[in-house]
C-alpha positions as a Markdown table, in Angstrom:
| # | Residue | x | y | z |
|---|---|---|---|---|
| 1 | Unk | -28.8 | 33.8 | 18.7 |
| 2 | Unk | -28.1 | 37.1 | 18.4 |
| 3 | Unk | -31.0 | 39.8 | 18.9 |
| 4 | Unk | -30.3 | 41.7 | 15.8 |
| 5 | Unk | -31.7 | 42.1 | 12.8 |
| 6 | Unk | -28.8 | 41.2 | 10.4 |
| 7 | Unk | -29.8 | 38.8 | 7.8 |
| 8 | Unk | -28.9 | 35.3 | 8.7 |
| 9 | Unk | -27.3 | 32.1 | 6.9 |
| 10 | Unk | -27.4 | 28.9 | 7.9 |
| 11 | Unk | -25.1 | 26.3 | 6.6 |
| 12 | Unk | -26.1 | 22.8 | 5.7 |
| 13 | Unk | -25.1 | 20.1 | 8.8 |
| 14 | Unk | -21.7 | 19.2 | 8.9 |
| 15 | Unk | -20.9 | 22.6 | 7.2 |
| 16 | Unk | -19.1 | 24.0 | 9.9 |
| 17 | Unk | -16.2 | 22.3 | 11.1 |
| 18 | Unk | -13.7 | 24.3 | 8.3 |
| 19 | Unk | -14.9 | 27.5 | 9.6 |
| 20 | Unk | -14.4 | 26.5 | 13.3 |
| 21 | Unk | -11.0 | 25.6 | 12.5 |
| 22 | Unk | -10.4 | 29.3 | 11.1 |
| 23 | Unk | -11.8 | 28.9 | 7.0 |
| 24 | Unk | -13.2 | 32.0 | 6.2 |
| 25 | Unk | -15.0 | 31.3 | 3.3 |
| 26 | Unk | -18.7 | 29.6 | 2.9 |
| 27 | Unk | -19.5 | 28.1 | -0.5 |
| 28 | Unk | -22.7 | 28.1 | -1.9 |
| 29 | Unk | -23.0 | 24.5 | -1.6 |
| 30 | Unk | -22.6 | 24.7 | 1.9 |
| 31 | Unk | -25.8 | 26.8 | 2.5 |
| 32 | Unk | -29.6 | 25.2 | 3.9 |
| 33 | Unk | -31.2 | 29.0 | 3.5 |
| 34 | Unk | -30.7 | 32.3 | 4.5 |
| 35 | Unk | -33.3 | 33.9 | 7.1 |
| 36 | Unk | -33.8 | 38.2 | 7.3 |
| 37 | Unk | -36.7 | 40.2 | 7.6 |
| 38 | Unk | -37.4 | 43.3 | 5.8 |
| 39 | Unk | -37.4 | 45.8 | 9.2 |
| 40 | Unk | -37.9 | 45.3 | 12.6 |
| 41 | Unk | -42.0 | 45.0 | 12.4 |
| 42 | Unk | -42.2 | 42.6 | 9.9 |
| 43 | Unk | -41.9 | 38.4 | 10.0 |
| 44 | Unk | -38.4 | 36.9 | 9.6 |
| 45 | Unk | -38.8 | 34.5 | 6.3 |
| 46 | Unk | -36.6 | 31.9 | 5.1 |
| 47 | Unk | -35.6 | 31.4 | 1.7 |
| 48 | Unk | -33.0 | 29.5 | 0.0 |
| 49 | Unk | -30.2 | 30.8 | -1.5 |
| 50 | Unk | -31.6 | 31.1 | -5.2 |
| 51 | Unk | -34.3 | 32.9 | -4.0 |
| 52 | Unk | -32.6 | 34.9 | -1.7 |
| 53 | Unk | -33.5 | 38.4 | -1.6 |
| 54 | Unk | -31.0 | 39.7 | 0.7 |
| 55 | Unk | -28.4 | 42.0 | -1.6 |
| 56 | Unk | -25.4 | 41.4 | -2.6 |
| 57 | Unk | -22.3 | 43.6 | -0.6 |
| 58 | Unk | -25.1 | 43.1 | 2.7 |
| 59 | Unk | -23.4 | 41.6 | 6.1 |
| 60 | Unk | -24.6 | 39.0 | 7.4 |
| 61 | Unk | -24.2 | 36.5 | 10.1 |
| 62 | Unk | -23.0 | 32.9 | 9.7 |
| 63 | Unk | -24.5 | 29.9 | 11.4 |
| 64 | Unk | -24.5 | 26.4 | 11.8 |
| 65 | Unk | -27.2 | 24.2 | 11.1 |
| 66 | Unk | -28.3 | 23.7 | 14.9 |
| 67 | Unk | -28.0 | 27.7 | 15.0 |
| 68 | Unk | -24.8 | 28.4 | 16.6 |
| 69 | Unk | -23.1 | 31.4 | 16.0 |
| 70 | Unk | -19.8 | 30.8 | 13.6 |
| 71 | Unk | -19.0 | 34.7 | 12.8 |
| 72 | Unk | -19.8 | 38.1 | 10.6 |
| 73 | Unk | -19.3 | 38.0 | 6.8 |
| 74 | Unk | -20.4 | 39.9 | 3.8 |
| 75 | Unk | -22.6 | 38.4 | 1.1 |
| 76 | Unk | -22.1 | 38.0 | -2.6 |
| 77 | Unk | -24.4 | 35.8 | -4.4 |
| 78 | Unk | -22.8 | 36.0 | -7.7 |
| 79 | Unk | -19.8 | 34.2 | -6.5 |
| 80 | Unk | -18.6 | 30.7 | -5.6 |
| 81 | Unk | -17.4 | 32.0 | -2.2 |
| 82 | Unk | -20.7 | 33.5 | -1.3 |
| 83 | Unk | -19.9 | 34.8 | 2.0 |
| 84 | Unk | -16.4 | 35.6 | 3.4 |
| 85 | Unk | -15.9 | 36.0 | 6.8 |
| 86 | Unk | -14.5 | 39.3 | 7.8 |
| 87 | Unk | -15.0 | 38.4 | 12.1 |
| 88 | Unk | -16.0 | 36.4 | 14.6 |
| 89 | Unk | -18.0 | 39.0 | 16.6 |
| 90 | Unk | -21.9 | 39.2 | 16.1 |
| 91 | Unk | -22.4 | 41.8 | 12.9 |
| 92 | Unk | -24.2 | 44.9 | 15.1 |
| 93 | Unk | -20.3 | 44.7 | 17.0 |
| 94 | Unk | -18.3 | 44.7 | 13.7 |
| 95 | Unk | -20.3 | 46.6 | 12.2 |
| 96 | Unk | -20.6 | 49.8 | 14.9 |
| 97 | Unk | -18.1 | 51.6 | 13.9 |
| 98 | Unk | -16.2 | 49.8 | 10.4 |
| 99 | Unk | -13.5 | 53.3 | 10.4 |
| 100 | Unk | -12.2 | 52.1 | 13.5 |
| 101 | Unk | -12.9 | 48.2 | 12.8 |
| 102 | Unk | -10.7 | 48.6 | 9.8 |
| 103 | Unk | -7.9 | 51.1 | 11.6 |
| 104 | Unk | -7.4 | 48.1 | 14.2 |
| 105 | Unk | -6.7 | 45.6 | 11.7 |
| 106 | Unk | -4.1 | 47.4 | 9.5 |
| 107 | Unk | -2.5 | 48.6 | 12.8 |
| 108 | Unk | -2.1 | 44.9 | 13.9 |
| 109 | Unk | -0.9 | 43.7 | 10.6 |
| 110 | Unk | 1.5 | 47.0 | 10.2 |
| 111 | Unk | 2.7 | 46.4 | 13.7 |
| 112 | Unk | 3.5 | 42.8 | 13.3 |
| 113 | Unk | 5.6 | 43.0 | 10.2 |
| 114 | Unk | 7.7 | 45.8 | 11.8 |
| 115 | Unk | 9.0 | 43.1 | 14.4 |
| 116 | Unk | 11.1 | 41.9 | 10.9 |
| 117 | Unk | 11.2 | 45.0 | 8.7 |
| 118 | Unk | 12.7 | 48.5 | 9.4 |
| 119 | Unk | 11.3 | 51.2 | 7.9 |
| 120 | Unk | 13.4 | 51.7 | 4.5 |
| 121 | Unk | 12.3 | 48.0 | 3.6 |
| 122 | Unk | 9.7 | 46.9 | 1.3 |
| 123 | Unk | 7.4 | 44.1 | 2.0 |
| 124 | Unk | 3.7 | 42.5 | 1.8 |
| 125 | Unk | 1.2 | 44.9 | 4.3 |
| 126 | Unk | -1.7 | 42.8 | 4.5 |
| 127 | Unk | -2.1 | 39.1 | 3.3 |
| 128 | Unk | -6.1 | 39.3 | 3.1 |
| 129 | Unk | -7.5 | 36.6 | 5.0 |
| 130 | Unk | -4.6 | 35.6 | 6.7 |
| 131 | Unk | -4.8 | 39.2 | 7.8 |
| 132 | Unk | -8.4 | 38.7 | 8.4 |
| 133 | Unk | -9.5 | 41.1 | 5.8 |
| 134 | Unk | -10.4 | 38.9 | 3.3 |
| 135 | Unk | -9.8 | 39.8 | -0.6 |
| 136 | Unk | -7.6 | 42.6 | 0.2 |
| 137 | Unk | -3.9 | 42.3 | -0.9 |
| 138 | Unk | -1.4 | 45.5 | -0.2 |
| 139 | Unk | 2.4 | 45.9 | -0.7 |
| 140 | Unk | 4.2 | 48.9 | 1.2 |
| 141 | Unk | 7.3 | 50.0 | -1.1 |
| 142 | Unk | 10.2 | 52.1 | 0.0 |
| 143 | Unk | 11.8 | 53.6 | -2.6 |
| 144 | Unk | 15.3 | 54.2 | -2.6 |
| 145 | Unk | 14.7 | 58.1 | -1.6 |
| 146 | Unk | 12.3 | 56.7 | 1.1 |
| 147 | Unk | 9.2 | 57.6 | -0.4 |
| 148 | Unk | 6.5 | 55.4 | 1.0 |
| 149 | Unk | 4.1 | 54.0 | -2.1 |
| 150 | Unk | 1.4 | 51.8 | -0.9 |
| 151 | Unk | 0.0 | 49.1 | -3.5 |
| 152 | Unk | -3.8 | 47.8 | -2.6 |
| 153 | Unk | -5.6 | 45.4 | -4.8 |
| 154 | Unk | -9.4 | 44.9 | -3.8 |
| 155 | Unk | -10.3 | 41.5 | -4.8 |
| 156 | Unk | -13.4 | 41.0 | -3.1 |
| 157 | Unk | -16.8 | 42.7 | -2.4 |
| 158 | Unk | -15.9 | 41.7 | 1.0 |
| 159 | Unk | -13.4 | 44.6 | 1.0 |
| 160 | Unk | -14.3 | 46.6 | -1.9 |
| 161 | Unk | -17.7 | 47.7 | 0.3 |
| 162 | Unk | -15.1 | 49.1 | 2.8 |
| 163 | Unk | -13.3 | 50.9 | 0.6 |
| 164 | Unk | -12.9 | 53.9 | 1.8 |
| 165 | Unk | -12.7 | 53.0 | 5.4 |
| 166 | Unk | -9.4 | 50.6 | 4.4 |
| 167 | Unk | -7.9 | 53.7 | 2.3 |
| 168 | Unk | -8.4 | 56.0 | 5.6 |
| 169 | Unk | -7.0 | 53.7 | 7.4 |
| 170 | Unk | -4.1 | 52.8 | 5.1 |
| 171 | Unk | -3.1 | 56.4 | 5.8 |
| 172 | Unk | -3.6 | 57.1 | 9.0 |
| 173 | Unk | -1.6 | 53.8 | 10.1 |
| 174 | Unk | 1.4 | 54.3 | 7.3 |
| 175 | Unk | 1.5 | 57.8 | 6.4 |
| 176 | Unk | 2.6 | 56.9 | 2.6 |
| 177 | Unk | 3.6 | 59.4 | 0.3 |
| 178 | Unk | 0.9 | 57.8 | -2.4 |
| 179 | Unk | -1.2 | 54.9 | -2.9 |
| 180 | Unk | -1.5 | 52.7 | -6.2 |
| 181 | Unk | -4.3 | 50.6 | -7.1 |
| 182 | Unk | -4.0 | 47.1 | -8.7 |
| 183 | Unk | -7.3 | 45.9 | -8.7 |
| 184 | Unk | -7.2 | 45.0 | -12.2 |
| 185 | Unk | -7.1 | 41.1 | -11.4 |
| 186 | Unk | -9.2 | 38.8 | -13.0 |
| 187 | Unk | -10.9 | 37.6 | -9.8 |
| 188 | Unk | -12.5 | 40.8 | -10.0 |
| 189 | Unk | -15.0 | 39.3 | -12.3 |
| 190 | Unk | -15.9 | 36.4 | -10.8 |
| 191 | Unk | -16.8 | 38.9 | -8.2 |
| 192 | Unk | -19.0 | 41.2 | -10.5 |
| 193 | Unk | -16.6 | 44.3 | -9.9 |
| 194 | Unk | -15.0 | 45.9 | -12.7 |
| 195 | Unk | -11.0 | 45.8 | -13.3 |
| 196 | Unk | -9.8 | 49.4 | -12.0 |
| 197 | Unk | -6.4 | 50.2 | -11.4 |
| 198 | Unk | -4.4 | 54.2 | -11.1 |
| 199 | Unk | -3.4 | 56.2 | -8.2 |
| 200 | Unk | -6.1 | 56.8 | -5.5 |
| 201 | Unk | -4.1 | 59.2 | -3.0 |
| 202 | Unk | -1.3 | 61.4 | -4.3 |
| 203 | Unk | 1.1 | 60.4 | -7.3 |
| 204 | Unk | 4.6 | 59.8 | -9.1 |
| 205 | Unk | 6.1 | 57.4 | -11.2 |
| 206 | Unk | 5.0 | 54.1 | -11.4 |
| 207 | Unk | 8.7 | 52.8 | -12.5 |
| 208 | Unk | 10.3 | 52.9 | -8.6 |
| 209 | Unk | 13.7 | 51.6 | -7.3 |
| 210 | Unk | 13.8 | 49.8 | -4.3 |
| 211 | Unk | 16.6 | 48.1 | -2.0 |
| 212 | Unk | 16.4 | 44.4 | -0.6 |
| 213 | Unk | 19.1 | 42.7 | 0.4 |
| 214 | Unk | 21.3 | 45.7 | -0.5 |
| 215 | Unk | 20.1 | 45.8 | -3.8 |
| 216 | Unk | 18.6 | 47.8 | -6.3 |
| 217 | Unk | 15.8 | 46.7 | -7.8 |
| 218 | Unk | 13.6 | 48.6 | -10.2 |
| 219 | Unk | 9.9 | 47.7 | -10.0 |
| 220 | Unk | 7.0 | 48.8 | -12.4 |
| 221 | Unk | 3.9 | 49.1 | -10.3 |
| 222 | Unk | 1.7 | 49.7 | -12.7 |
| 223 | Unk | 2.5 | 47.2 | -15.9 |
| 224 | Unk | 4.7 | 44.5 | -13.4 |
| 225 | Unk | 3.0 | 41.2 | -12.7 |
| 226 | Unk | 0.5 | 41.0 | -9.9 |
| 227 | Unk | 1.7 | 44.1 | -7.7 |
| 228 | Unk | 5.5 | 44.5 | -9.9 |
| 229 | Unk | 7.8 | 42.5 | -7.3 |
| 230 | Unk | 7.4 | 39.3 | -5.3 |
| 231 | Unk | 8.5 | 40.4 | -2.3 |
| 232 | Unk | 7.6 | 36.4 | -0.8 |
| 233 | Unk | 11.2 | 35.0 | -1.7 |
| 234 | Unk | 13.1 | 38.1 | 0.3 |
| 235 | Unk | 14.9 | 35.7 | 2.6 |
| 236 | Unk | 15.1 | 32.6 | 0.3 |
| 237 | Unk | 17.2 | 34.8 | -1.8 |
| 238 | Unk | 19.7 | 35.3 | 0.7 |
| 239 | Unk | 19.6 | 31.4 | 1.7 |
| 240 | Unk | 20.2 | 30.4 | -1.8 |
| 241 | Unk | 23.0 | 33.0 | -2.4 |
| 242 | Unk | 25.2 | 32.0 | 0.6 |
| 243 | Unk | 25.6 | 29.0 | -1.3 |
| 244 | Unk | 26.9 | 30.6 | -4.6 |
| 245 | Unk | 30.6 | 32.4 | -3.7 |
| 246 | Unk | 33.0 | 31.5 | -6.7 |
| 247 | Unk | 30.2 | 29.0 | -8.1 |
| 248 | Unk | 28.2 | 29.1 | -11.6 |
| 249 | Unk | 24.7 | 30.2 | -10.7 |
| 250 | Unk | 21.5 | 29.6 | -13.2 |
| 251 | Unk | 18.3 | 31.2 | -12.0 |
| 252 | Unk | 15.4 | 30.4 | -14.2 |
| 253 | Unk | 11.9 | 32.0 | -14.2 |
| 254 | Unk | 13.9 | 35.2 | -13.0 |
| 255 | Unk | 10.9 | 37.4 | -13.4 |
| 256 | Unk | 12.9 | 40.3 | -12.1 |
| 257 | Unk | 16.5 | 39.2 | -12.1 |
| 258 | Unk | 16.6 | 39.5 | -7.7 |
| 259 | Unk | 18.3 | 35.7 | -7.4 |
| 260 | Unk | 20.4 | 36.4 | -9.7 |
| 261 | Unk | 21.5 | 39.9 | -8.0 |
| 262 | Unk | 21.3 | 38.2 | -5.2 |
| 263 | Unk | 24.3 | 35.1 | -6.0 |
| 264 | Unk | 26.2 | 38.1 | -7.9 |
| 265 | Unk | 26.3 | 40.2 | -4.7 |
| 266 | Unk | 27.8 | 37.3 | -2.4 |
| 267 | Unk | 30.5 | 36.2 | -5.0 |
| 268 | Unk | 29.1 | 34.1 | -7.6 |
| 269 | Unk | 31.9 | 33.4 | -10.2 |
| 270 | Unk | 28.9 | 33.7 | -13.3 |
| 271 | Unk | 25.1 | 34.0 | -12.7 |
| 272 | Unk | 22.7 | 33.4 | -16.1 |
| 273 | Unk | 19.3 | 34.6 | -15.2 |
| 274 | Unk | 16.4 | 33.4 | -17.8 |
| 275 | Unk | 13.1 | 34.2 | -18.6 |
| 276 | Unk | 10.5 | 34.0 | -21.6 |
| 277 | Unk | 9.0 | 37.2 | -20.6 |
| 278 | Unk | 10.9 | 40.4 | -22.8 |
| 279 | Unk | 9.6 | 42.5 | -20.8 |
| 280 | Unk | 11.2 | 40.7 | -17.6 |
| 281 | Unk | 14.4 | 40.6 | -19.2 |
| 282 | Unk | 14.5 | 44.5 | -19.9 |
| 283 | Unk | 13.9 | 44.6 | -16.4 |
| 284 | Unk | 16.6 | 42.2 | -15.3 |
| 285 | Unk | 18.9 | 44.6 | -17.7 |
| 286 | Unk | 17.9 | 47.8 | -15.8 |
| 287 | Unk | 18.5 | 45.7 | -12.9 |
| 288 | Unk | 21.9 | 44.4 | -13.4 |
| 289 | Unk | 22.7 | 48.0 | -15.0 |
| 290 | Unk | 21.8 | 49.3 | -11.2 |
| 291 | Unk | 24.3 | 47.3 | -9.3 |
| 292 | Unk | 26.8 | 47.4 | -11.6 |
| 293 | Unk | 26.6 | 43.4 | -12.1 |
| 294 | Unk | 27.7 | 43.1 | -16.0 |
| 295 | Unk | 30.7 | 41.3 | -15.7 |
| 296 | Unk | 29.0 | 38.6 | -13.6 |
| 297 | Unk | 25.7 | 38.6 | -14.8 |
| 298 | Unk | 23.6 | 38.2 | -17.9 |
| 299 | Unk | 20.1 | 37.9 | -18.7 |
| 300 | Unk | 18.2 | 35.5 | -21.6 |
| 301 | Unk | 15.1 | 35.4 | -22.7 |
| 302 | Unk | 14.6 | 32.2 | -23.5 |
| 303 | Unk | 11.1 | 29.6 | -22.5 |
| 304 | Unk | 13.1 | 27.8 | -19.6 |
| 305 | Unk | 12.3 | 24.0 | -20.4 |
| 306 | Unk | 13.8 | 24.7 | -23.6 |
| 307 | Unk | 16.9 | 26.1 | -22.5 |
| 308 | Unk | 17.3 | 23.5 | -20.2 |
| 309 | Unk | 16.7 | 20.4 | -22.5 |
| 310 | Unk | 19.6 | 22.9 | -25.2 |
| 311 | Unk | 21.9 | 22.9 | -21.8 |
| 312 | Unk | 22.1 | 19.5 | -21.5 |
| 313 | Unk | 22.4 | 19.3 | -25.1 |
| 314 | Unk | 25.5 | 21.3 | -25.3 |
| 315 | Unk | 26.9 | 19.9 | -22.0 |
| 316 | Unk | 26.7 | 22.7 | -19.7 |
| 317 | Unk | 26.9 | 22.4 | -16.4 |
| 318 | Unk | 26.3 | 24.5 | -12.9 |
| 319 | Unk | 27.2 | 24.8 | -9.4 |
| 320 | Unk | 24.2 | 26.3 | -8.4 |
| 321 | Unk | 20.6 | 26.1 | -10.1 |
| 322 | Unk | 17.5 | 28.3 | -8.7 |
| 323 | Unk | 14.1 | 27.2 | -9.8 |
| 324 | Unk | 11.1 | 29.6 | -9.2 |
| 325 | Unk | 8.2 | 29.2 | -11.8 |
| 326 | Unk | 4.7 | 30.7 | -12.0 |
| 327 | Unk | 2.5 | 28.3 | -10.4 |
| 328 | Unk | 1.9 | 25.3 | -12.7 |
| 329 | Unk | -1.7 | 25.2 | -11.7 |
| 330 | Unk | -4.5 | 27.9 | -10.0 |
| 331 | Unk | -6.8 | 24.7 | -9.4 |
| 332 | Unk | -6.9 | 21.0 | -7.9 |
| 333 | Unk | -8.2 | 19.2 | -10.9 |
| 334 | Unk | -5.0 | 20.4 | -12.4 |
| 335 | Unk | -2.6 | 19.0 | -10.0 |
| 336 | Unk | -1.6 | 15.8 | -12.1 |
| 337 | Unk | -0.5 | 18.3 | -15.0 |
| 338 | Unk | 1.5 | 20.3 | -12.9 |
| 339 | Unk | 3.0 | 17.7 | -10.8 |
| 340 | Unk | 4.7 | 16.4 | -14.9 |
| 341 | Unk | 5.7 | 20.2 | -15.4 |
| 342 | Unk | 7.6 | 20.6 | -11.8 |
| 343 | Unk | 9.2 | 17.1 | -12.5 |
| 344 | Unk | 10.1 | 17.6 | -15.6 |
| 345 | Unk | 12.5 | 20.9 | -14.4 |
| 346 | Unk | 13.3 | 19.4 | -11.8 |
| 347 | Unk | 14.8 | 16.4 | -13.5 |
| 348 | Unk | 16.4 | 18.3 | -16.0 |
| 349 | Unk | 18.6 | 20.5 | -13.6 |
| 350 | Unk | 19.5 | 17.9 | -11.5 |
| 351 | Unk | 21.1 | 16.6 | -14.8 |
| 352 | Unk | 23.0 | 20.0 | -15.1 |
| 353 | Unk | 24.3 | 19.9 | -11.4 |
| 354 | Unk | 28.1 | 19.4 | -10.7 |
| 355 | Unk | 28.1 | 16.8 | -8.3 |
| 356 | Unk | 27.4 | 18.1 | -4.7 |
| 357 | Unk | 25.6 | 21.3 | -6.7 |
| 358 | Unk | 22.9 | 22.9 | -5.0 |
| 359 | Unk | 18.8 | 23.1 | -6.7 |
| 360 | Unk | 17.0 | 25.9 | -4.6 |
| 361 | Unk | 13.3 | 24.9 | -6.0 |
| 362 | Unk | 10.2 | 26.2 | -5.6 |
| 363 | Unk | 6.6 | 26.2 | -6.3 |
| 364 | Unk | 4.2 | 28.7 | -5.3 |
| 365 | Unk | 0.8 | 26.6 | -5.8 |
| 366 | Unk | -1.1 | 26.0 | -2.7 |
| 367 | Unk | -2.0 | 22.5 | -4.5 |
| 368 | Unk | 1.2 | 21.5 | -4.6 |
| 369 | Unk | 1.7 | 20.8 | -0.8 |
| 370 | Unk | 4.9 | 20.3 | 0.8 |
| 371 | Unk | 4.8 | 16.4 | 0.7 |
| 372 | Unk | 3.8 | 16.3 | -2.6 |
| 373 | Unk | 6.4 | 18.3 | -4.1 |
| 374 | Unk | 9.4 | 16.4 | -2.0 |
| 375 | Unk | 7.5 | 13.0 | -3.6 |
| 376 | Unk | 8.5 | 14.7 | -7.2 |
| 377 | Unk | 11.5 | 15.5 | -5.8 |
| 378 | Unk | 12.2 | 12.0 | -4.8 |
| 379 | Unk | 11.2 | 11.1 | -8.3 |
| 380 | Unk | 13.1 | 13.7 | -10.6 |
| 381 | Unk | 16.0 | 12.4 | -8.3 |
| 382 | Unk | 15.3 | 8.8 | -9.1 |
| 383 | Unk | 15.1 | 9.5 | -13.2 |
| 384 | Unk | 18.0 | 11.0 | -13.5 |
| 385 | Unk | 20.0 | 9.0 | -11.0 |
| 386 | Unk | 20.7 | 11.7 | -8.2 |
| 387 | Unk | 21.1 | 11.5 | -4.5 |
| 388 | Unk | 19.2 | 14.3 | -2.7 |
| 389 | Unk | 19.8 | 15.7 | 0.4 |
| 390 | Unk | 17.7 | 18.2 | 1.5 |
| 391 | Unk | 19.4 | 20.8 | 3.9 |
| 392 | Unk | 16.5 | 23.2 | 4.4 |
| 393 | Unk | 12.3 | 23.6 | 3.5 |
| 394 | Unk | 11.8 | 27.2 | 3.7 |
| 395 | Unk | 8.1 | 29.0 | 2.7 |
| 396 | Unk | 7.3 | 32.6 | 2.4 |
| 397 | Unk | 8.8 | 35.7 | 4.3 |
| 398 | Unk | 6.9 | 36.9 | 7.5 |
| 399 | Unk | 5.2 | 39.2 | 6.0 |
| 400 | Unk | 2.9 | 36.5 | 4.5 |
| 401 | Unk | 1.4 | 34.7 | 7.4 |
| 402 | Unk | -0.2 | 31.5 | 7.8 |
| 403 | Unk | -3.5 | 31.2 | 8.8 |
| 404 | Unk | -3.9 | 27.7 | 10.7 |
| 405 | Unk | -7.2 | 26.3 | 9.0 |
| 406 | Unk | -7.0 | 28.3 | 5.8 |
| 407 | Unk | -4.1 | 26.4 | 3.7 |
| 408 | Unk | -4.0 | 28.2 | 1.0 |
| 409 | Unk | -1.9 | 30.9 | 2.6 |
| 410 | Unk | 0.7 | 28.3 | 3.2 |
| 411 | Unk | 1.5 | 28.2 | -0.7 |
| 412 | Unk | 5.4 | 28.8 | -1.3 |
| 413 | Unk | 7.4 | 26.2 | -1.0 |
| 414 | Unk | 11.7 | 26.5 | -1.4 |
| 415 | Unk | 13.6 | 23.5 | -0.9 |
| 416 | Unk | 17.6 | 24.0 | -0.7 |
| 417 | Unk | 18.8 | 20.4 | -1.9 |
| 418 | Unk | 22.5 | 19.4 | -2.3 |
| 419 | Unk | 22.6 | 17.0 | -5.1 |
| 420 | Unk | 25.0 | 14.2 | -5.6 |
């Protein structure tokens, strides 16, 4: 036990084994009562957790039931996840000087994804917990001038509190020209934090063009989903277009036309990108505008399951077919639902394939593990009387780490099949 006087929470027995394995999150169901004192002079008191007394945005320190030390979190009592873990040091050591806590952190994580990115490149900075700052998600865009604009989205109180030591940080480590906030997430609620979003260190448009790949891509940090580009799928792009020289490419759920770009810039013959957003398809026009792609290229807006049930319809048929949808469920209760909706596109392209076509799919749920989504796989295959081979399993770029004992950082799945 440590000697300070940082409030304590105990977990229930047989709490801790997720956390030893490298979880950083304790649920309110995992906790027997929390112990603090008011100062040093006065009694340490237990309470429970409805009682507790301790506030909210307060650090604390995690044990098991038998009192062994686990690590140093920060509290929120008006969420599910009521503590996250934000170290395994005692919370006087983590806490002793948070400025230069924070700085090592970011310097870690900024130093690690420059052993894959150069400079001019765009990718994810910090992956929250699998960065070990839990709730905090950042994106470090080059634009095409080489203006550095940083993207942070607090999604926490477990980061929010160190707000301005992660901002400090942010710029000491990566000298950005600006910094954008997204924080304007949903999650925020369930957190008690208000949405908040604008620019929180210098300025300039929000509509930026970036390069990956060797192509342009405009990105709209401000209105785009989540953070305005998935930067995740960087290399799974260039995977699935060394497979589509001379071929017909279809690449559905396009969000921002890149796969499509992508297959046009190694040689595709014809590329259809689709989505149901109109928004996404102005954006895939601007896009295919930038590299000069209209004679290859178009875009549709059209709900994909429908397109693809009119496809078969009309007899169409591809060399190449790239799935990527939204995740088909945020929860586990879900999953059945989901696992119909990833079949049932699945099933569908195969039925569009040329023989010995390739189906780059994907699904970005963490639910949907790996083995579940080669068993619909194996199942779409099966229904429409295919023969899958399956050349490569691919996940997210390196700039999304996975955290061993946290799975839901393992959460994109690509799986480049060769269908016969």
């Amino acid at each position: 036990m440590s000697m300070n006087n940082f409030p304590r929470v105990f977990l229930n027995s047989k709490e801790e084994k997720e956390i030893q394995q490298g979880f950083p999150w304790v649920f309110d169901n995992e906790i027997s009562h929390v112990k603090h004192r008011a100062d040093e002079k006065s009694e340490w008191k237990n309470e429970s957790l409805k009682e507790c007394t301790v506030e909210d945005g307060s650090t604390v320190e995690v044990y098991t039931k038998a009192g062994g030390f686990l690590g140093t979190g920060i509290l929120n009592k008006k969420s599910k996840i009521t503590v996250r873990i934000i170290g395994s040091d005692h919370a006087d050591v983590v806490m002793a000087d948070t400025a230069a806590y924070y700085e090592k952190k970011i310097l870690e994580a900024y130093n690690m994804r420059r052993m894959f990115y150069s400079d001019s490149d765009s990718y994810r900075l910090i992956f929250g917990e699998a960065d070990f700052i839990p709730g905090l998600i950042s994106e470090r865009f080059c634009d095409e001038k080489g203006r550095v604009i940083i993207i942070v989205q607090f999604l926490s109180l477990s980061c929010e509190v160190f707000r301005e030591d992660i901002i400090a940080a942010l710029k000491k480590v990566c000298k950005p020209d600006a910094i954008y906030e997204r924080s304007d997430a949903s999650v925020r609620d369930k957190e008690g934090l208000p949405q908040t979003a604008g620019w929180i260190f210098g300025k300039g448009e929000t509509e930026i063009t970036i390069v990956e790949n060797g192509i342009k891509l405009g990105v709209d940090i401000a209105n785009g989903q989540k953070t305005g580009y998935f930067l995740d799928q960087k290399f799974n792009r260039t995977a699935a277009a060394s497979f589509c020289k001379g071929k017909t490419v279809l690449d559905t759920f396009t969000h921002t036309g890149a796969f499509g770009l992508n297959a046009f810039k190694n040689g595709a013959r014809e590329v259809t990108s689709v989505d149901i957003s109109p928004e996404a398809v102005d954006m895939v026009n601007h896009n295919i505008e930038l590299n000069g792609a209209g004679k290859v290229m178009k875009a549709v807006c059209a709900d994909v399951f429908d397109l693809l049930k009119q496809y078969e319809t009309d007899g169409r048929k591809f060399d190449v077919i790239i799935l990527d949808p939204p995740a088909f469920t945020k929860s586990a209760k879900m999953i059945e639902k989901a696992y119909g909706g990833y079949k049932e596109i699945n099933l569908r392209a195969l039925r569009l394939l040329n023989e010995g076509g390739i189906l780059v799919t994907c699904s970005c749920s963490h639910f949907m593990e790996t083995n579940m989504f080669c068993d619909m796989l194996m199942h779409a295959a099966m229904d429409s009387h295919k023969r899958i081979q399956i050349l490569e399993k691919r996940g997210a770029g390196p700039d999304h780490p996975v955290l061993l004992g946290y799975p839901k950082s393992e959460y994109l799945k690509c799986v480049v099949c060769r269908v016969l």
